[in-house]
C-alpha positions as a printed Julia matrix, in Angstrom:
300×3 Matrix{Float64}:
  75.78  103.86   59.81
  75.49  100.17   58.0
  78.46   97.91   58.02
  80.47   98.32   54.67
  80.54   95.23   52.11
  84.22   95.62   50.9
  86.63   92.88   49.39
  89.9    92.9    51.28
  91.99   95.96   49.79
  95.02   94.31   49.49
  93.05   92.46   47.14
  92.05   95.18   45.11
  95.02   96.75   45.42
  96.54   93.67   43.53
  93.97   93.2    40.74
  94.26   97.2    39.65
  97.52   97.13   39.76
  97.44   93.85   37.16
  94.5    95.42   35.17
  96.25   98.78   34.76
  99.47   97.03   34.24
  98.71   94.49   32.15
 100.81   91.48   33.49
 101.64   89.71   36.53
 104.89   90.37   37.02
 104.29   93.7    36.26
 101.81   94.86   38.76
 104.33   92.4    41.36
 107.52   94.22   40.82
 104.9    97.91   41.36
 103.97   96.68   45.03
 106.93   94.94   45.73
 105.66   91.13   45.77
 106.15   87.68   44.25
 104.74   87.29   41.31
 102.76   84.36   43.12
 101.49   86.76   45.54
  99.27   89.16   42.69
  97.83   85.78   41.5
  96.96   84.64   44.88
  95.36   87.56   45.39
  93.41   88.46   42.65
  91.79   84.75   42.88
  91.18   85.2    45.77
  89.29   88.29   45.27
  87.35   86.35   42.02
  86.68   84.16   45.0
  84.87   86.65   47.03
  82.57   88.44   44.25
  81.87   84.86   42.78
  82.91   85.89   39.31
  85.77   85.36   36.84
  87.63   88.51   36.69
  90.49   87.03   34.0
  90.81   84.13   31.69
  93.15   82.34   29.62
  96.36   80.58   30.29
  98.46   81.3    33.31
 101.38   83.18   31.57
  98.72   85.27   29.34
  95.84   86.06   31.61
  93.84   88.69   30.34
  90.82   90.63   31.7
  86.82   89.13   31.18
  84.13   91.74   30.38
  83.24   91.82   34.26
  87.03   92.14   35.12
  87.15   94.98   32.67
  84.28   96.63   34.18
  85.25   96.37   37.39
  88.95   97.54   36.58
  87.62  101.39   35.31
  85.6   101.52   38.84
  88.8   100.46   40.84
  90.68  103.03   38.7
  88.32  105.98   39.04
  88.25  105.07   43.09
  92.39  104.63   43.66
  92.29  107.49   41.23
  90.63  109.71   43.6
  92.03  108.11   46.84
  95.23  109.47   44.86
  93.97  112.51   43.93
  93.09  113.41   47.88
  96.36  111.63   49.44
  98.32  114.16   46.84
  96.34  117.04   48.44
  97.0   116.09   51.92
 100.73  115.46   51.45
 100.87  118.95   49.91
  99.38  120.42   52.44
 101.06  119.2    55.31
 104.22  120.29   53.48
 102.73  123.79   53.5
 101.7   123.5    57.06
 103.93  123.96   60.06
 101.88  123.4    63.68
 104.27  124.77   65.94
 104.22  124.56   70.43
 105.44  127.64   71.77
 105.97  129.09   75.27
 103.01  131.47   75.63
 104.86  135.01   76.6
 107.65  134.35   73.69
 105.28  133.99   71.33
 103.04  137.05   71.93
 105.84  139.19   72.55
 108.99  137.88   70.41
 107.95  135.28   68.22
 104.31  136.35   66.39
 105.48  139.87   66.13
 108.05  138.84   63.81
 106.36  136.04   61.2
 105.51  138.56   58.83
 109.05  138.23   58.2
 109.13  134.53   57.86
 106.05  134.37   55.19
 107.54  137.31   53.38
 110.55  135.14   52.66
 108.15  131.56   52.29
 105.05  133.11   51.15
 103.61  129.61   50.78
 104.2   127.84   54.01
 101.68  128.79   56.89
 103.06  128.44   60.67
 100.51  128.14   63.69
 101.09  128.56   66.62
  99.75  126.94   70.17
 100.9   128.09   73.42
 101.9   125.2    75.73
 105.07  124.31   77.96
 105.43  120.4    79.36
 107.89  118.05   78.19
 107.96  117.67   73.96
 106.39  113.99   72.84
 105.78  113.89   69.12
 104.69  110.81   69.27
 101.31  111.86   71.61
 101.19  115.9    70.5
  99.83  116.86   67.17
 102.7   119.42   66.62
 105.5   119.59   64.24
 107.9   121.05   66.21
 108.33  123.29   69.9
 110.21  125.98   71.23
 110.96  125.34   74.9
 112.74  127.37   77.6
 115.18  124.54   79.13
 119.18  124.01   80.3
 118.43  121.21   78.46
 116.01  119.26   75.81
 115.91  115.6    76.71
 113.58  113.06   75.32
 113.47  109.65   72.85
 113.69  111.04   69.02
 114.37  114.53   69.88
 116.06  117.1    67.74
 117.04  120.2    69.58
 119.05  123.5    68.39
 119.56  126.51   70.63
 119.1   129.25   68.79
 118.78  132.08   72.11
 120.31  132.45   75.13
 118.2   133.7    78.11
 119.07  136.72   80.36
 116.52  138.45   83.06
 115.98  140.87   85.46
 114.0   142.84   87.21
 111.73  145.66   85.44
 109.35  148.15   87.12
 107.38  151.42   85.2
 110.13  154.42   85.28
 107.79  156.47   88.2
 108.41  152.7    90.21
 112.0   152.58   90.1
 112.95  156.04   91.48
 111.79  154.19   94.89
 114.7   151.63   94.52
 114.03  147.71   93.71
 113.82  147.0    97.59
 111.16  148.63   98.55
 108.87  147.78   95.15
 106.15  145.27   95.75
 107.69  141.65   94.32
 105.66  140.72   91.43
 105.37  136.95   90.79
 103.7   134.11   88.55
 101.92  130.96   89.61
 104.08  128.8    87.26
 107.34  130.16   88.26
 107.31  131.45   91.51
 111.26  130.85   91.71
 112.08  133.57   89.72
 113.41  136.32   92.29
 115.37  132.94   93.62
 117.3   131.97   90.82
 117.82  136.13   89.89
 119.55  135.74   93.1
 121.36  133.06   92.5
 122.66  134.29   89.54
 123.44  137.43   90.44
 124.58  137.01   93.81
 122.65  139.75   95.47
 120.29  138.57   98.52
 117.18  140.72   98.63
 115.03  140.39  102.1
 111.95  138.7   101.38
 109.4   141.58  101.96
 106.1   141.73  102.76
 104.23  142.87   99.55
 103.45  139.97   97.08
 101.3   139.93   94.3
 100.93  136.79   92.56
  99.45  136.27   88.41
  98.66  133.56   86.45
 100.91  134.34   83.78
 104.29  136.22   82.58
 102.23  138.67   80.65
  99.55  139.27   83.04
 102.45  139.84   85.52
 104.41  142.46   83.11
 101.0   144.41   82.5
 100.98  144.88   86.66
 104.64  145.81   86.11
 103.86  148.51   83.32
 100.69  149.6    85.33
 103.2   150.47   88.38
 101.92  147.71   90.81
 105.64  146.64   91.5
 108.76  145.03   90.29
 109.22  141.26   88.42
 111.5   138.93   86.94
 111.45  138.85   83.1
 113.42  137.35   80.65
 115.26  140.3    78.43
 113.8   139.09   75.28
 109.87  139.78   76.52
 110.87  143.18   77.62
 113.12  144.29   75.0
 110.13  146.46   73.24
 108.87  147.84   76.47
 112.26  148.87   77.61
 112.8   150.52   73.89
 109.47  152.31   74.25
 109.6   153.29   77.71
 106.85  151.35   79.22
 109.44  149.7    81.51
 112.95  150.24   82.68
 115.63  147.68   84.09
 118.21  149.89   86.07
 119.9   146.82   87.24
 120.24  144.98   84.12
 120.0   141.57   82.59
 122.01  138.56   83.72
 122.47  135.25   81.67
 120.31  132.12   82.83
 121.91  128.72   82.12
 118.22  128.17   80.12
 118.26  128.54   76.61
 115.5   128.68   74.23
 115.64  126.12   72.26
 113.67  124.87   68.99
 113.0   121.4    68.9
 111.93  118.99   66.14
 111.52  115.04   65.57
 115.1   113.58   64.81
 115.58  112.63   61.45
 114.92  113.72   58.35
 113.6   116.93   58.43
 110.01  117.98   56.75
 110.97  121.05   54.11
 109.14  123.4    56.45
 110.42  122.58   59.41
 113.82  123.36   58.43
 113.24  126.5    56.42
 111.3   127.61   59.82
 114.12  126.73   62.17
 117.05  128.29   59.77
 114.75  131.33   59.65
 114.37  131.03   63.41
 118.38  131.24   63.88
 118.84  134.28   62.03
 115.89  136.13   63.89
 117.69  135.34   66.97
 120.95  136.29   65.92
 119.43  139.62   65.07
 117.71  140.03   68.23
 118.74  143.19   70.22
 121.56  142.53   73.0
 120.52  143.0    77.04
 122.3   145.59   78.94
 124.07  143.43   80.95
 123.63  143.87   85.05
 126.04  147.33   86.04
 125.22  149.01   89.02
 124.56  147.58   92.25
 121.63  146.35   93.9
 121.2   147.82   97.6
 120.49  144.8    99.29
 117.29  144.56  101.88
């Protein structure tokens, strides 16, 4: 593609503002600049096409015939450049890109935006599954949900808006066997999970000698469903399942010191990024309760 033969903007910039405007002063006060500034600018730009572009005295400088002309093609150009930045601007005020934690938003958050563009029927929300640390400044999202004890990071806005409780869930035929003997279900990422429910909980379970290891949370609650043994899951992944029947959790749920949190650049907020997160609140707030851990665990 050739090299473009362009005047320097700022250049332009300054002359169609003056043309449009009429007067120095004018088009100065529009772009914030010296008066001195506009005239610099626009002879310098005369400079560069090698034509007069105004005439008469400095404090009544008016447009020539080829200053005229070229002020309606620098009009219908900034014009459109207008026209498109106006489009853009709109759009991203419509548009929310949101990073989610893959299992929440399959099974808690997607589920449930029907509700949010019922009540915003012009915003749109997408959602990407990922999970590292939140850097607007190198991710093209607007905002994240993470699961964390705590959000930290440079221009970081964080709210809470769910607390975390899990435990283990099997298919009903599974659990008449008792948790101990069930195969332990785990996932690659988070292979502490049966550690930390026993650190919450305060019930050692021996380590056994049937693993079975998947790639992900919802892989791993599929294998739980299907019978293939017992896993870790936050409550708020298995809340349906449990209501349906597809998986049972005769131990309970315990509370995690991780909360779900949604996160956002600090500042002032976009339109849509607050109208998603005050809608986010109340769809936690709504969220069903866990049945908290009751009956013991037999230990081994």
């Amino acid at each position: 593609m050739p090299k473009r033969s362009l005047p320097p903007l700022t250049a332009l910039r300054a002359f169609e503002a003056f043309a449009r405007l009429g007067r120095m002063n004018l088009a100065a006060d529009e772009l914030c600049v010296t008066h001195g500034a506009i005239s610099r600018q626009v002879r310098g730009l005369e400079r560069h096409c090698g034509v007069r572009l105004t005439e008469g005295p400095r404090n009544g400088l008016r447009l020539t015939e080829a200053g005229r002309r070229f002020a309606e093609t620098l009009a219908g150009a900034f014009d459109g450049i207008e026209r498109s930045f106006l489009a853009l601007r709109s759009a991203a005020e419509r548009d929310l890109h949101v990073s989610c934690v893959g299992t929440l938003a399959m099974r808690w958050l997607i589920p449930r935006l029907p509700a949010f563009h019922a009540r915003h029927p012009g915003l749109n929300v997408r959602v990407t599954e990922a999970y590292g640390p939140v850097d607007f400044g190198k991710d093209p999202f607007d905002a994240a949900i993470r699961l964390a004890e705590r959000i930290t990071g440079d221009g970081l806005e964080a709210t809470p808006f769910l607390e975390n409780f899990h435990g283990p869930v099997m298919a009903p035929a599974l659990a008449a066997q008792g948790l101990a003997a069930a195969p332990r279900l785990h996932t690659r990422p988070h292979r502490q999970a049966w550690r930390e429910w026993s650190l919450h909980t305060g019930v050692e379970l021996a380590d056994g000698e049937d693993h079975r290891e998947y790639e992900h949370l919802f892989y791993m609650l599929e294998a739980a469903v299907a019978g293939l043994g017992a896993g870790v899951s936050p409550w708020i992944y298995v809340a349906g399942d449990i209501a349906s029947g597809r998986l049972v959790a005769p131990y309970g749920f315990v509370r995690t010191p991780a909360r779900f949190h949604f996160v956002a650049p600090a500042g002032g907020q976009r339109p849509v990024v607050a109208a998603f997160r005050e809608w986010l609140v109340e769809e936690a707030a709504a969220a069903p309760p866990p049945v908290l851990r009751a009956l013991p665990v037999p230990a081994g």
